[in-house]
N, C-alpha and C positions, 0 to 999 in steps of 0.2 A: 287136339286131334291125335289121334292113334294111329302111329305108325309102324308096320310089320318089319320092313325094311329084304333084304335079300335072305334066302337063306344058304348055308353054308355050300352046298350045291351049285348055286346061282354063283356066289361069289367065285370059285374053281371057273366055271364056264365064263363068267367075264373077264376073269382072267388070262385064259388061254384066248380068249375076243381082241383084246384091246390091250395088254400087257401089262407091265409093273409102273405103278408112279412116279417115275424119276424122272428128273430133270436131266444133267450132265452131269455124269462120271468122269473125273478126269482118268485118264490115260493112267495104267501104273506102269513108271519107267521102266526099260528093261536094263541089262547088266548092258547092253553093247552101247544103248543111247545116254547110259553115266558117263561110262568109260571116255564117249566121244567127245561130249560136253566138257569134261574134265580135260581132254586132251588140248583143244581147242582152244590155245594160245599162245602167244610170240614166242616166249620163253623155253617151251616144249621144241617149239621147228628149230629153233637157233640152236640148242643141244645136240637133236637130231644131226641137224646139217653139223655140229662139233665132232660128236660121234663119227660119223661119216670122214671129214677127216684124220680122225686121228686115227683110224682105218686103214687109209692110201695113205698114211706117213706112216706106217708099218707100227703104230703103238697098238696093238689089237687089243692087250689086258686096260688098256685106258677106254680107248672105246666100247668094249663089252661091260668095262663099270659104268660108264654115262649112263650105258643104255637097262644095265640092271637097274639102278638105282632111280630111274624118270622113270620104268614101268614098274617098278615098287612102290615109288611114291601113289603112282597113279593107282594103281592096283588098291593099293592103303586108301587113298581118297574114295574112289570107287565103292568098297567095303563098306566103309561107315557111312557114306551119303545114303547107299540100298539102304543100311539097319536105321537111319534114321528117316527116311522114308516110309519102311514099313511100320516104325514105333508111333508116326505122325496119323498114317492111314487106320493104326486101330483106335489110336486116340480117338479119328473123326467120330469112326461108329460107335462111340460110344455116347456122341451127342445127338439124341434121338426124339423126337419129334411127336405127339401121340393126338388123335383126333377124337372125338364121339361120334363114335358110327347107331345107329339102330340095326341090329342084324337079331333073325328068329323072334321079332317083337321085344328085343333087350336092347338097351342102351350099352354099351361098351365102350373100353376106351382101346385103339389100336395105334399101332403105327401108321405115318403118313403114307408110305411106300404102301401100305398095305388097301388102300381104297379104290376102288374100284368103279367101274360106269355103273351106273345101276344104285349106289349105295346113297344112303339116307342120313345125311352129317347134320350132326347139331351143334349150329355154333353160338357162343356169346360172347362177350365182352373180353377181348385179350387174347382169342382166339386166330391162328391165322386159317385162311380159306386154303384149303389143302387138293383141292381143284377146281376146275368147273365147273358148274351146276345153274338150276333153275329153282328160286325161291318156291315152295311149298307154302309157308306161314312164318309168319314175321310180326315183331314189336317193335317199334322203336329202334328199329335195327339202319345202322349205320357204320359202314365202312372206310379206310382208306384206302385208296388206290392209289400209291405215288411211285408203286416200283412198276406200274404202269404208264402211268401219264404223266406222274412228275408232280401231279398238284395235291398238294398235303392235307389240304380240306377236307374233312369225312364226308362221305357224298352216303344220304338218305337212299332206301332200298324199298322196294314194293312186293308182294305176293307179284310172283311170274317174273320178276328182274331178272336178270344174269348176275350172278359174281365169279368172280374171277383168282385162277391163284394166286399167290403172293399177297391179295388182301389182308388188309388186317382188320379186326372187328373192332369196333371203336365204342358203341353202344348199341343195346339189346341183345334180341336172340333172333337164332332164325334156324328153319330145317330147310334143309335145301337137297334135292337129288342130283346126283354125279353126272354131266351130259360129257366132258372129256376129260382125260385124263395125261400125267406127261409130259412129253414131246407134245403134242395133241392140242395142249391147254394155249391159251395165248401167251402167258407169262413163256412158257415151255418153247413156242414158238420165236417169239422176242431173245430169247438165252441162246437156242440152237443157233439162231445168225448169227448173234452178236459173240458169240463164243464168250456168254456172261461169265467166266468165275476171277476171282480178284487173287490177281497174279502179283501186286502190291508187298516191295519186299519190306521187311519191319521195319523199324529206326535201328536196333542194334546190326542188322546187315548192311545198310547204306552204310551207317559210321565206319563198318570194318571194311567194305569196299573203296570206301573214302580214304581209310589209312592205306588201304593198300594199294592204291593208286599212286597217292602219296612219295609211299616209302620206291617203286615201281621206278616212278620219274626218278628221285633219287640214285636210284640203281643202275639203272641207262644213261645217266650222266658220271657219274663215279667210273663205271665200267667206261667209259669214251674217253676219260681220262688216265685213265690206266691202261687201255691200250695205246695212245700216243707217248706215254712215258714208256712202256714195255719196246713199243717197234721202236720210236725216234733215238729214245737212251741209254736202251739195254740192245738193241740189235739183237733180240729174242724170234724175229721174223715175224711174217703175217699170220700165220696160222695158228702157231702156239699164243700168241699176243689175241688175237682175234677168240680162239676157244678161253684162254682165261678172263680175258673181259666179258664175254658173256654167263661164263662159271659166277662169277663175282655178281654180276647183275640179278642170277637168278639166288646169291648168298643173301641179298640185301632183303629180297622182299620171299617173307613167311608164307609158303604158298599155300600149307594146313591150314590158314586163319578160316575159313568157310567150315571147314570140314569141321575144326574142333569147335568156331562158335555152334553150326548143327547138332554136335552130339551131344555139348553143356547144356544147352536147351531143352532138346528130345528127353534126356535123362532126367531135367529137372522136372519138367513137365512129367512128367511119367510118376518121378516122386508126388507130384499133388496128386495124382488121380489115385498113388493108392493111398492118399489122407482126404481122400472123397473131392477132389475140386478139379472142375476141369477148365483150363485154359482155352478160351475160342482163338484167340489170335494172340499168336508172338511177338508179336511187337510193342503186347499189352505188358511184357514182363518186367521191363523197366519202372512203369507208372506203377506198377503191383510192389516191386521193391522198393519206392518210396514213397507209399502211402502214408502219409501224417494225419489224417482224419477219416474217419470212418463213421459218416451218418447210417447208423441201421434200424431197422425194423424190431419193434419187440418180440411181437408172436411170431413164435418159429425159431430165431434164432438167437436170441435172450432165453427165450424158453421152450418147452418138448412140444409146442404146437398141439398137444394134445386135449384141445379140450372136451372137458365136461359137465356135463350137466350136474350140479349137488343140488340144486332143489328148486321145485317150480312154485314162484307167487301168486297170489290173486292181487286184484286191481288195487288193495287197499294193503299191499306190503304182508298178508298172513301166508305162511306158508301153508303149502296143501299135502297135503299127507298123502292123500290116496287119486292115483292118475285116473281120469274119466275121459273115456275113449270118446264119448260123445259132447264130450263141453267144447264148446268154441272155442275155447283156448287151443286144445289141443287138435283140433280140425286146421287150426292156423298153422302150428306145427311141424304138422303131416303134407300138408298143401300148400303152403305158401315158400316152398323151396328148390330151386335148381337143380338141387343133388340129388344122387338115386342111390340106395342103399338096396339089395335084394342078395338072397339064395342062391349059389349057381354051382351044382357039383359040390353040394354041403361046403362050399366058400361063400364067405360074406364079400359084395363085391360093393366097394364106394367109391362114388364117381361124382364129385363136385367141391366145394368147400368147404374147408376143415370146422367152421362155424356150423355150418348146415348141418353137416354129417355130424357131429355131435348131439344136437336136438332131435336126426333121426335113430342114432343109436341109444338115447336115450326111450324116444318110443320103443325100440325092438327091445329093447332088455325090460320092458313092460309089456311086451305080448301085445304091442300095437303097430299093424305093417301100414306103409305109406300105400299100399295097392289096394287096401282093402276101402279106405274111402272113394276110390274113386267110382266105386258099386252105386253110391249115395250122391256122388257128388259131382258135379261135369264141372272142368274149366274153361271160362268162356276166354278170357282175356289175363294176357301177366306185364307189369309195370316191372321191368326188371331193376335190379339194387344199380342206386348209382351214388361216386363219391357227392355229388351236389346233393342229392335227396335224403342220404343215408336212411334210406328203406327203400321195402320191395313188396308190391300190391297184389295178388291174384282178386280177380273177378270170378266166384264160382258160382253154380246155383243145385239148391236142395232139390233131386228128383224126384220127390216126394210132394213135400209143400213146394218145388216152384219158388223158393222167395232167394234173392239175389243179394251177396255180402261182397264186400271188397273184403278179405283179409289183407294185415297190414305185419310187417315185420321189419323192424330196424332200431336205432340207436333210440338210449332213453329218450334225449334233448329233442331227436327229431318224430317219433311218435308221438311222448308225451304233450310236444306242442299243438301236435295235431288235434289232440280230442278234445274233445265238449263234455264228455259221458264219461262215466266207467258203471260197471258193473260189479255190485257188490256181491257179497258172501254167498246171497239168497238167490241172485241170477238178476236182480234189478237195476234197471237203467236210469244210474242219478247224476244228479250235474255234478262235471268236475269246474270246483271252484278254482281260483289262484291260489287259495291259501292253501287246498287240497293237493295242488300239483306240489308248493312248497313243501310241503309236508312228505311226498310220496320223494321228491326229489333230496331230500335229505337223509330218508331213510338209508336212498338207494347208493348217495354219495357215500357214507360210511362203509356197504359193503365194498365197493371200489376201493377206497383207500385199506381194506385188506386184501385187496389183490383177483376181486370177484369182477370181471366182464359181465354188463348189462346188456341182454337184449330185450324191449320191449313188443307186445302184442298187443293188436286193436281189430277191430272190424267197423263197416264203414254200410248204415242200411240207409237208404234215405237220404237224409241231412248229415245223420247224427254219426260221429266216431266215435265208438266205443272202445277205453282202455280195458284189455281184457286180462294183462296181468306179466308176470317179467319170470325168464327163464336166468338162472342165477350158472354161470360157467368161468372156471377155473383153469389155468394154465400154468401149472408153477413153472419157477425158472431152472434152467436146466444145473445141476449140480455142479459141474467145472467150472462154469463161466468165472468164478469170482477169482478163480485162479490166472484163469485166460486175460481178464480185464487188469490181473498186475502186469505180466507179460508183456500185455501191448504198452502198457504203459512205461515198461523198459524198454523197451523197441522206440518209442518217442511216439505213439499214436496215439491220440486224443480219440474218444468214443464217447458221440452224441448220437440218445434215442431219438430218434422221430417215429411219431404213432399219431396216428388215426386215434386212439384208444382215447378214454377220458385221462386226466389228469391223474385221477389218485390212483387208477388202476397201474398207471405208468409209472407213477414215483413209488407205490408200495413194490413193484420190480423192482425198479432201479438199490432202493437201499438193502433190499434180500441181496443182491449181486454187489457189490460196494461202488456203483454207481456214482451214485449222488452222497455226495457230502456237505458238512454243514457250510455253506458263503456260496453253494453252486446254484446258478440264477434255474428255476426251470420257467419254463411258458407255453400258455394254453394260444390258439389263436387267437382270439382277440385282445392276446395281449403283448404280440410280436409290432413292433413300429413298424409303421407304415414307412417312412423314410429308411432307404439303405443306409444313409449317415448316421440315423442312429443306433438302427442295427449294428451295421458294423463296431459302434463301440462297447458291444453288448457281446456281442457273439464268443468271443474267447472264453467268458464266464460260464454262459450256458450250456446245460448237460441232458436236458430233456424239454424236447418241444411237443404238447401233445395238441391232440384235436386239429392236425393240421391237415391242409388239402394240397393236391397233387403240385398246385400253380407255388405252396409256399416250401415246397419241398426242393422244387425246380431253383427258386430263388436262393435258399440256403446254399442249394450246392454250388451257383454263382457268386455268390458273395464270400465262402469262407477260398474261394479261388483267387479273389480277388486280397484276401490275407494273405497271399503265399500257400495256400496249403495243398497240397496233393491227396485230392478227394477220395476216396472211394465209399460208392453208397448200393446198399440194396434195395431190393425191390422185388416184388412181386406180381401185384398188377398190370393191365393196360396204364392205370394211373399214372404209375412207376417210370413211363416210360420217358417222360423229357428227363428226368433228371439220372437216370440211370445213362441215358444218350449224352448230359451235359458233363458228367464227372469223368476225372479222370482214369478212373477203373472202374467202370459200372457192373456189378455181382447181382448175377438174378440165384434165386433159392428153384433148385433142382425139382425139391417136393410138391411144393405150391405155387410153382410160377407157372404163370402165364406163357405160352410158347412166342409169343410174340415180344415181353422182356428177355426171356432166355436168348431168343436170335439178336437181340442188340444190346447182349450182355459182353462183356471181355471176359467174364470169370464165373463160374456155373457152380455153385457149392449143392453137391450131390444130397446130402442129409440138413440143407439149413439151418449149419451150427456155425455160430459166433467164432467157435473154439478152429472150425475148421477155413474160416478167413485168413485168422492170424497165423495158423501151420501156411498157407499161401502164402503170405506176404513175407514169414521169414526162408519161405524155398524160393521167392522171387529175388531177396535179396543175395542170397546163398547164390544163384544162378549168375545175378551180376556179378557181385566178387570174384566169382571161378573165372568169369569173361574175361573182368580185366586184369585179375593175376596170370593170367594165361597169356595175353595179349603184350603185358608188362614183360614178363619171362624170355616169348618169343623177340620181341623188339631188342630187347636187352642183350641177348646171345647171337642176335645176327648182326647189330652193329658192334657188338665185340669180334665177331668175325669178321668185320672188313677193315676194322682198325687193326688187327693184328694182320690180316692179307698187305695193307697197302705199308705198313710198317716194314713186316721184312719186305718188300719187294724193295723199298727204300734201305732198309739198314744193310742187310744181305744182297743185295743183289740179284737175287735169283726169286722164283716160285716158292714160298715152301708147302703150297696145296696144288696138286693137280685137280683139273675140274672134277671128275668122278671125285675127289677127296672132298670136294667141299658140296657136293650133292650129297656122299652118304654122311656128313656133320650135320647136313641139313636135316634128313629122312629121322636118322638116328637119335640124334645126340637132343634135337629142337624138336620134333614133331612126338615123338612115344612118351616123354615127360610130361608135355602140356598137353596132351591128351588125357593124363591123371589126373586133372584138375577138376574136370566133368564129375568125378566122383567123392571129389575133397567134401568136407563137413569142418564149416572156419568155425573159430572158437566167437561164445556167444558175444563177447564183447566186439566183433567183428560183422553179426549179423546186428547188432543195433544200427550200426552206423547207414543212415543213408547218402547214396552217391552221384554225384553230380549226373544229370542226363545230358548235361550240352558236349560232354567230349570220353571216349574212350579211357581216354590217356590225361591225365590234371597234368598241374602245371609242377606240381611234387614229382607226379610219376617221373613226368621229362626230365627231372631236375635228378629223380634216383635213375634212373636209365644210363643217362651221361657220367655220376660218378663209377655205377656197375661199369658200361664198357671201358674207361680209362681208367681203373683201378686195375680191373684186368689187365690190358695190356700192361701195367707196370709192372704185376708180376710177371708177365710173358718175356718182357725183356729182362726182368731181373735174373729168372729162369736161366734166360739160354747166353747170354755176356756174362755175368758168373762164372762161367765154365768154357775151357774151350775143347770147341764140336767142331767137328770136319759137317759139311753141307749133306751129308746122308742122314748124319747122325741129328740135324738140327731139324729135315724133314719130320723124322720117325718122332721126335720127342715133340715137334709142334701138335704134330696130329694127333698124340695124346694129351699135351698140355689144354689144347682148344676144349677139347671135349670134357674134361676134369674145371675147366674156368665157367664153362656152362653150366655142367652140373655142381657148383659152389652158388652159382645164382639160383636156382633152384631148389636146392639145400634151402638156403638163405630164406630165399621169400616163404618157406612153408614152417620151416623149426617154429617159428614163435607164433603162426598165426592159426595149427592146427590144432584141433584137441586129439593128441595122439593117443588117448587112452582110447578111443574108438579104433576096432578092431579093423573098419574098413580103409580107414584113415592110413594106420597106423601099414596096411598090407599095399594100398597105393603109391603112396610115401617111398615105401621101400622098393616099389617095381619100380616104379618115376625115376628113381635113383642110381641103383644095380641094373638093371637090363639092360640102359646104354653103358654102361662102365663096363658089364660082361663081355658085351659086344665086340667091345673097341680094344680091352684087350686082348680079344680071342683074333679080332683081326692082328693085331700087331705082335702073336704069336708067329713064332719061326715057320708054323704048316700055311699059313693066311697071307702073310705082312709081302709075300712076293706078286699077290694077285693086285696090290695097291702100289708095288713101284717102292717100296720101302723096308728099311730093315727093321730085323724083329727089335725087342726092345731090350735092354740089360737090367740087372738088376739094381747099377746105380743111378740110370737113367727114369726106373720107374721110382726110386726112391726122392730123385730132385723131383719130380712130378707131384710124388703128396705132399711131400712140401710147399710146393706152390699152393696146393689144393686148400693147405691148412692156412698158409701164409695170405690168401685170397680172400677166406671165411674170417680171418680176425681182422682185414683189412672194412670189411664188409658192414662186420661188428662196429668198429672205433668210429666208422661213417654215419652209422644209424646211431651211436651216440652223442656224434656233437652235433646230430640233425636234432635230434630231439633238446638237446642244449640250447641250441641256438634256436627253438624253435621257427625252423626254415618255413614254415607256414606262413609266417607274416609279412615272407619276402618275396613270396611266388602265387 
């Protein structure tokens, strides 16, 4: 049936009727409801109220630093939460959603947001239902509805049924008209109450709120105990004892940790998209950085997806020279396909399957339109393609003669089984014997094994199925790939094909790309064990599974899980979708997917290249490292500053940070450095390495953390007992000592692990570095150093200082070499 659908007029007017398609936008924060959110904890009012005193004890320049440096920090958080906000919001929109609409008698493909009441959606197989509507005509069509009722069963659909948004198509086709849209729809409904969207924070935020709970508790205890030692055995009093214990509490716990995991993220994430891949959910980045196997798809991303038609057979394997508009062959062609190829504003417009559409630009670059038979030809009924059937039937009939054909189109094994008949050279209907299918069937295995996809044609009058002849199409493999596939194989990833395809079409790929090699098992279906047991002792060998269906795709990717291995698989299809759901990083293809793989995909590869997987998995890995050398850095300089806080208050007697001092160590010295990290590029032997997901921090880290803070402090005391300082002079020299001991860990962890030949590297590095050392000593300059309660600094005093700094870095040195001597791995 022909349908006109709205025209561009109509659509305006029902738009200004009934509104835009969307569901719920969330809110975009504004600057005052960061701000408050960020302000909005213990640590902030304890300050405050610090502040406040040391106010009415007449310290004014102490309390106008508390209060600079908590609304600097916050201001600093505030910043980067907005810019990582807004880099997240444009990410979204750029995961976009597209429908088949009929509009002016055309088929189109649009945006969801963009359908309207009124409009005329055609849906099939992997499609989601993009609103409300009332069936028109339908095959075979079946839906699920579980983001409505919950029950995952495809429930069957009739001419005049309702479906509903959120659906997903599960089999056939259907046109259906738009009766609401929106807010409006039921699903729209259901979201508006429930205030549907998933507020669910990643694994890598739980762990960093975990730590910093953690280290939090820590800090509140430490800090309770140094004010009873301050009031009970320094007689320091309440107030000063009471603001340095909570100075201290807030030294302990990294309050940037949020901030800089958001911007490591936002940044890294931002790097895939411009190497084409987009990330749906964060939480997926971990699983993306230690993926160890990667089941994929051949066509598409093995290869340019581009296929082409080289030459079309008849029933008996002769090639045909010259295309005839009116042989059945090519009426099956033209008609017996999904996809729609036309003209529009001198643009060639294609709207369906890259299969499909190859067979019809093969007719158009032969002066044959898919429009023009239907002058000749009505379709009554369509069998649409499915993976159990592997073909796809139209029912048409000759307006003319009146006589009535099935056309038949899909895979060799499944047509050719089908028929009785074929039709030779002369147009006659002769039996196809077994020896004849033998015969026809090893013709066609040969082009396969040079890398040529079969698809077979039949019609169907009567009794009888007539084979009508094979379209012969080509998809070479994409040129990098063989490059890519050593790569991953440096990276530790294993890369096993799974295809649908026939066997030889699969292994003639595979060994273009350097795939398969000589002892690697491959297997067709029916020659995968039935038993997991004995699968599993199979599976590490094998490099290519062909001829497989959705249910053994699902299974694989359970069972190489069950080896240990951190899956990531693509897909495409509706088919695609358990096992794209069951892996641990499920990747749909941008070009040819399904919208319904694409929404329960973690990882969106915009151009369906192989090549552009691997650039993902080594910025997922890039993204962890930066996490946890950032998280390492931070832990490391705040427990070296409470061990040198609670040191001198023991060895010295006295304070030697007032709180403002150890708030701007914090802002300064800890938060502007590991904020650099967001834009580090680790050297490659660092992006091979995959890393533990069960914990932030290993049991090494813990193990480097504690020699960094107690190494430290030993230069700190060697520093300041060395030499004898009157208690100004030991002030002024800690508060640049502390900040020079931080910046040695920092040093430290990046000299050997960046490639500094990179330009960006090599400019971060050096801000990380210098900007807090500018800083600190512009502060402890003679015009500054009176705003902090301390004196300026000499010139011998900043000369013991780089001494430390150097004495610290070779300390640092001689530690990472008897760690790797004594190989500390095998003790932690």
């Amino acid at each position: 049936m022909a349908y006109k659908g709205l025209s561009d007029t109509e659509v305006k007017q029902s738009r200004a009727k009934y509104g835009v398609n969307v569901i719920l936008k969330e809110k975009k924060r504004g600057f005052l409801a960061v701000f408050l959110y960020n302000f909005n904890n213990v640590f902030n009012y304890l300050l405050l109220i610090a502040a406040l005193v040391s106010y009415f004890v007449h310290d004014v320049f102490e309390s106008v630093l508390i209060l600079v440096v908590v609304f600097g920090n916050l201001l600093f958080s505030v910043f980067q939460e907005l810019k990582a906000d807004s880099s997240l919001e444009k990410l979204n929109s750029m995961i976009v959603f597209k429908t088949k609409i009929i509009r002016n008698s055309k088929l189109r493909e649009e945006l969801t947001d963009e359908v309207v009441v009124g409009d005329i959606v055609y849906l099939e197989s992997g499609d989601f239902v993009p609103a409300d509507g009332q069936i028109l005509e339908c095959k075979n069509f079946a839906v699920n509805e579980a983001s409505l009722t919950g029950e995952s069963l495809p429930v069957e659909k009739k001419v005049d049924d309702s479906v509903f948004m959120g659906s997903t198509v599960m089999n056939g086709y259907a046109y259906i008209k738009v009766t609401q849209i929106g807010l409006n729809t039921k699903f729209g409904k259901i979201a508006h109450n429930l205030q549907l969207i998933d507020k669910r924070d990643s694994t890598l935020s739980v762990k960093v709120k975990d730590l910093s709970y953690k280290l939090g508790f820590a800090g509140v205890f430490i800090s309770f105990l140094v004010f009873l030692y301050s009031y009970f055995l320094k007689t320091t009093g309440v107030i000063n004892s009471l603001i340095y214990s909570v100075s201290l509490a807030v030294a302990v716990v990294p309050e940037s940790f949020p901030v800089i995991l958001t911007t490591i993220l936002s940044i890294g994430v931002f790097n895939m998209v411009r190497s084409r891949a987009i990330v749906r959910r964060l939480g997926s980045i971990e699983s993306l950085g230690n993926i160890s196997l990667l089941l994929t798809d051949k066509t598409g991303t093995l290869t340019y997806n581009e296929m082409q038609v080289k030459s079309l057979l008849s029933a008996e394997c002769i090639k045909i020279s010259k295309t005839d508009k009116n042989s059945l062959l090519v009426v099956t062609m033209a008609l017996c396909e999904s996809a729609k190829l036309y003209k529009e504003n001198n643009r060639l417009i294609q709207i369906g399957d890259t299969l499909e559409l190859a067979l019809l630009r093969f007719l158009h670059k032969n002066k044959i339109y898919q429009e023009s038979f239907l002058k000749n030809w009505d379709l009554k009924e369509i069998k649409p393609f499915s993976s159990e059937s592997k073909k796809m039937e139209v029912l048409v009939m000759n307006k003319k003669n009146k006589l009535r054909y099935w056309l038949i189109k899909g895979s060799l094994d499944a047509v050719l089984s089908a028929c009785d008949y074929y039709l030779d050279y002369q147009g006659n209907e002769v039996v196809l014997t077994n020896k004849k299918k033998g015969k026809i069937s090893q013709i066609l295995e040969k082009k396969m094994v040079e890398g040529f996809k079969i698809l077979a044609f039949a019609y169907k009058k009567n009794s009888r199925t007539v084979l009508l002849g094979f379209a012969l199409l080509y998809d070479p493999p994409r040129t990098e790939v063989k490059s890519v596939l050593k790569q991953a194989e440096a990276l530790g990833i294993k890369t096993v094909m799974v295809t649908g395809d026939a066997l030889g079409t699969a292994l003639s790929i595979a060994k273009q790309i350097g795939l398969y090699k000589k002892g690697d098992l491959v297997l067709e279906k029916n020659m995968i064990p039935k038993s997991d047991e004995e699968l599993l002792k199979i599976l590490p060998k094998v490099k290519i599974f062909a001829k497989v269906d959705p249910i053994d795709k699902k299974r694989l990717v359970d069972l190489y899980k069950k080896l240990g291995e951190v899956v990531g698989v693509t897909g495409d299809g509706v088919n695609d979708l358990a096992a794209v759901k069951s892996a641990d990083v499920g990747i749909a293809m941008g070009k040819t997917g399904t919208v319904v793989v694409k929404s329960a995909a973690d990882l969106i590869i915009t151009d369906d290249n192989y090549a552009t997987i691997i650039k993902a998995v080594k910025e997922g890995r890039k993204i962890v490292w930066n996490i946890k050398r950032s998280i390492k850095f931070l832990v490391s300089c705040n427990i070296l500053e409470v061990l040198v806080i609670l040191f001198s208050l023991v060895y010295f007697s006295f304070q030697v940070f007032s709180a403002g001092q150890i708030l701007f160590i914090n802002l300064v010295t800890d938060s502007l450095p590991a904020l650099t990290f967001a834009f580090f590029v680790p050297k490659f032997a660092f992006i091979k390495k995959r890393y533990s997901k069960n914990y932030l921090l290993s049991n090494l880290d813990l193990l480097d953390i504690t020699f960094y803070s107690f190494l430290g402090l030993i230069v700190y005391f060697i520093s300041l007992v060395s030499f004898t300082y009157d208690a100004e002079i030991i002030k002024s020299l800690s508060f640049l000592l502390i900040v020079l001991l931080q910046l040695s860990v920092y040093f430290f962890l990046n000299i050997g692990y960046l490639d500094l030949h990179k330009y960006t590297n090599l400019v971060w590095f050096a801000l990380g570095l210098l900007a807090p050392l500018f800083v600190q000593i512009l502060v402890l300059s003679e015009y500054f150093s009176v705003f902090f309660g301390i004196n300026s600094m000499k010139l011998d005093q900043l000369f013991v200082s780089l001494l430390s700094f150097i004495l610290f870095l070779l300390l640092l040195n001689l530690y990472s070499k008897i760690k790797l001597i004594l190989n500390f791995k095998k003790f932690v």
